[in-house]
C-alpha positions as CSV (number, residue, x, y, z in Angstrom):
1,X,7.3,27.8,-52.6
2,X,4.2,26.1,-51.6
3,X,5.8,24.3,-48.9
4,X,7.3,27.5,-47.5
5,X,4.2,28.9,-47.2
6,X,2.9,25.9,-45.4
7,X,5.3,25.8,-43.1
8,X,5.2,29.4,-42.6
9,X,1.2,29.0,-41.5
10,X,2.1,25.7,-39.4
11,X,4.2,28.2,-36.9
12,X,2.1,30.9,-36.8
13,X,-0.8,28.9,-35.7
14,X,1.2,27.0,-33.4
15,X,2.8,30.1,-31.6
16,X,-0.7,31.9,-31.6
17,X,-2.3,29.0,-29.9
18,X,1.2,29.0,-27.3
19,X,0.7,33.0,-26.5
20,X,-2.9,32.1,-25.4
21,X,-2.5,29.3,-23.1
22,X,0.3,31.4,-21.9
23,X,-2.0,34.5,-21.2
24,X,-4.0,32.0,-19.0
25,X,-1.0,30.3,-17.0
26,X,-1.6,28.5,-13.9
27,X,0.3,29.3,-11.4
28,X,2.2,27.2,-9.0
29,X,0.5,27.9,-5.9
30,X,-2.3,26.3,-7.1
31,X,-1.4,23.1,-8.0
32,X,-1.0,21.6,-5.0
33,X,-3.1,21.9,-1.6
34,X,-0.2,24.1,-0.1
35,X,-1.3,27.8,-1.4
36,X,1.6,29.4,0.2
37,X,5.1,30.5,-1.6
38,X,6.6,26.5,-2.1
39,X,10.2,27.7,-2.7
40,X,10.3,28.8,0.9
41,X,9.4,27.4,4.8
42,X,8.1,30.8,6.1
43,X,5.7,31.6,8.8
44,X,3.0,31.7,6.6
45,X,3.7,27.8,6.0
46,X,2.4,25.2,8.8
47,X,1.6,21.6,8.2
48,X,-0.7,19.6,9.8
49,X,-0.1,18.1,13.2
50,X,-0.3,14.5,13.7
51,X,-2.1,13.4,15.9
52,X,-2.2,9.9,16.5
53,X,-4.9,8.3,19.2
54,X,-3.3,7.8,22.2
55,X,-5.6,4.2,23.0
56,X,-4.3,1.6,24.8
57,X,-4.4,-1.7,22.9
58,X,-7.4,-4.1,23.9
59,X,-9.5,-0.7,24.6
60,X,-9.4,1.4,21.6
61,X,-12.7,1.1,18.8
62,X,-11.5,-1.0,15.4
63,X,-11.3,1.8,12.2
64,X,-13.5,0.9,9.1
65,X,-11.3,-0.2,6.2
66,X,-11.0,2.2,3.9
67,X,-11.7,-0.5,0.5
68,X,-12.3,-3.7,0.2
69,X,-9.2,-6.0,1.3
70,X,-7.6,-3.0,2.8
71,X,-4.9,-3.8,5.6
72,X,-6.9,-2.5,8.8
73,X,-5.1,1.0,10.4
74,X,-3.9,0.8,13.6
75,X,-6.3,2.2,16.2
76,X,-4.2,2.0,19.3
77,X,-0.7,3.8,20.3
78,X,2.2,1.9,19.3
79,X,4.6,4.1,21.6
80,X,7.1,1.3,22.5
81,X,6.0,-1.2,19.8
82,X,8.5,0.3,17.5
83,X,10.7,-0.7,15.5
84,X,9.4,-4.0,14.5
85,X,12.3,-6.6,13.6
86,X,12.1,-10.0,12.5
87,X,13.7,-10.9,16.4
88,X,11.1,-8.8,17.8
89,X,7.6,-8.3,16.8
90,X,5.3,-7.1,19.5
91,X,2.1,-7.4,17.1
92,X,2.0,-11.0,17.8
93,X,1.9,-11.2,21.6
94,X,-1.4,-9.8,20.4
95,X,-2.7,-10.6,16.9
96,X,-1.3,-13.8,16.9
97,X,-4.0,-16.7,16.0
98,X,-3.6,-18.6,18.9
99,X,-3.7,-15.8,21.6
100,X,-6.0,-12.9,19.4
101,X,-9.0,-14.3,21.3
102,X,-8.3,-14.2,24.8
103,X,-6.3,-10.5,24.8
104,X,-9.6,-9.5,22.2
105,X,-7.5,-8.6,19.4
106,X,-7.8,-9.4,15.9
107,X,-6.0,-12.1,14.6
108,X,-4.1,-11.9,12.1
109,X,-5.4,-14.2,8.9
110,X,-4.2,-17.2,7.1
111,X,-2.5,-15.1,4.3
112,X,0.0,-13.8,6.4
113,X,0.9,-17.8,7.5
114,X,1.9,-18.4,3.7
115,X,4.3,-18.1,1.7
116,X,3.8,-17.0,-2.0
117,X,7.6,-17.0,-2.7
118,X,9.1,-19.6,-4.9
119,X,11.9,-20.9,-3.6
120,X,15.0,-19.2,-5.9
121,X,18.4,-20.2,-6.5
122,X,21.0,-20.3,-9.0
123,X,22.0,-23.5,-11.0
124,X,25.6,-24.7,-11.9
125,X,25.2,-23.2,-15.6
126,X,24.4,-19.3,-14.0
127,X,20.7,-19.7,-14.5
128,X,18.3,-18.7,-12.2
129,X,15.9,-21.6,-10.8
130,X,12.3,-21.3,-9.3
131,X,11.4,-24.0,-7.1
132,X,14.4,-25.9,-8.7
133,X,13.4,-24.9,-12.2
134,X,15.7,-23.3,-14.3
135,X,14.1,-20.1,-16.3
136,X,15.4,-17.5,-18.4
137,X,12.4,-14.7,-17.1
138,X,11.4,-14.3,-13.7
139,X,8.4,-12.2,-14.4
140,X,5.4,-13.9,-15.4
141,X,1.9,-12.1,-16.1
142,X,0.3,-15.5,-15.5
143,X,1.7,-15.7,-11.8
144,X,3.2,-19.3,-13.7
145,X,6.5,-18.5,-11.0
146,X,4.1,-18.3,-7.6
147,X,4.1,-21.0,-5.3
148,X,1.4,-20.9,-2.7
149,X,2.8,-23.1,0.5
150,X,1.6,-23.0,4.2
151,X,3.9,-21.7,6.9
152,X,2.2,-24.4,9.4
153,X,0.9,-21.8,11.3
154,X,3.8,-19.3,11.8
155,X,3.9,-15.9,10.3
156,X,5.6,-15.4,7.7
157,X,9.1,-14.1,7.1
158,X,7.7,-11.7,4.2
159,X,4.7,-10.7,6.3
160,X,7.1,-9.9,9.9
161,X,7.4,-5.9,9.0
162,X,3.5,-5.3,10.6
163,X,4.0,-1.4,9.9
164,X,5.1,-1.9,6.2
165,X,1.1,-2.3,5.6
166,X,-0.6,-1.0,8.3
167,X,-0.2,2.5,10.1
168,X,-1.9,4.5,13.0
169,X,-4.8,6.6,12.6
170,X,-3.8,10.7,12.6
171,X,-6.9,12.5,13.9
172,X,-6.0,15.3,12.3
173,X,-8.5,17.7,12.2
174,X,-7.3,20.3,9.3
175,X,-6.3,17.6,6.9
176,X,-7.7,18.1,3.4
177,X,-11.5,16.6,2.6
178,X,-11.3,13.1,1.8
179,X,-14.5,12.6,-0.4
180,X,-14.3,9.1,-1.2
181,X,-16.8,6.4,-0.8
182,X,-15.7,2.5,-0.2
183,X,-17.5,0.3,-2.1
184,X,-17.3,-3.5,-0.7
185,X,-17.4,-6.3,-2.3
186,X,-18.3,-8.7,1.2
187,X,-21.0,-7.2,3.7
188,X,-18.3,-7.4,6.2
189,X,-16.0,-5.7,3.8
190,X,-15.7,-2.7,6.0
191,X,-14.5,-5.3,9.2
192,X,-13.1,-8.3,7.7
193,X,-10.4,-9.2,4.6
194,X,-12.3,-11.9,2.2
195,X,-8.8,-12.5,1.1
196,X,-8.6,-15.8,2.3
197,X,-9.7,-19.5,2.0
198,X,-9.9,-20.4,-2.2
199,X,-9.7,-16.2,-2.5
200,X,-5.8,-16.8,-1.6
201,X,-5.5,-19.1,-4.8
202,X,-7.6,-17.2,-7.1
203,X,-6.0,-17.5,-10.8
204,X,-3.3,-19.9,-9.6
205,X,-2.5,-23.2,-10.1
206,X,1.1,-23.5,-8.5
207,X,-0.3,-24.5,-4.9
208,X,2.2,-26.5,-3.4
């Protein structure tokens, strides 16, 4: 009888405290930074235009990263540039190290001339083999399965896809309030990647 009665109080407690939070529902429309009705596209509903900065490359102003190691935006007009395939890459008649310089671009840095892939393949018995080591897991917290190796100068075949990472700047003016502060770890953080150098080997002890 006694744990009846128990019971009895557990649900009544538990739907008293459900019919207050549902006399103080939240609704929909105010979740998100849309406030209009989200089940339809009315009139009442506009986004945003984009507008991206119509610069030519080699004249437009460099954008501040927006953290630490960030991949820099795009601050000229990439009309024509796209798409970007492994055959053809217009980024590198610019960004390229050896030609960055003289067209005043920014050249792209040493982490994007090496390749962190481990070469993979599969032995006679099924298993799978990293840098012609057989292993039965793949993933590895301790990076053991990264092999650091220089491209000898070319860019590499993970690193072709520029876009993937980096994207133009919209000057969009009715965009939401972005209130976040970088805080750098280099005093060129805002400019420049320190992921370079020893930072590309951090934790790792697989350079090949």
């Amino acid at each position: 009888m006694k744990m009846i009665s128990k019971i009895t109080l557990s649900l009544a407690v538990a739907s008293s405290i459900f019919l207050a939070g549902c006399s103080n529902t939240i609704s929909e429309e105010s979740l998100g930074l849309r406030k209009t009705n989200l089940y339809t596209e009315g009139g009442e509903t506009t986004g945003d235009m984009t507008k991206y900065g119509k610069a030519q490359a080699g004249s437009s102003k460099t954008i501040a990263r927006a953290f630490q190691d960030a991949p820099p935006m795009i601050p000229h007009d990439v009309d024509g540039m796209l798409p970007i395939t492994i055959k053809n890459n217009a980024c590198t008649g610019c960004h390229a190290p050896e030609v960055a310089s003289s067209m005043g671009a920014l050249a792209y840095p040493k982490s994007h001339m090496t390749d962190f892939r481990p070469k993979t393949g599969i032995a006679s018995d099924g298993r799978i083999t990293k840098d012609g080591t057989a292993v039965d897991n793949t993933s590895s917290d301790s990076l053991k399965y990264v092999s650091i190796k220089s491209t000898a100068g070319r860019l590499s075949g993970a690193r072709f896809n520029c876009s993937q990472c980096h994207a133009p700047q919209s000057n969009a003016t009715d965009a939401p309030e972005n209130t976040f502060e970088a805080v750098f770890t280099s005093k060129d953080g805002a400019s420049k990647s320190a992921w370079t150098g020893t930072k590309l080997m951090e934790g790792i002890d697989t350079t090949k």
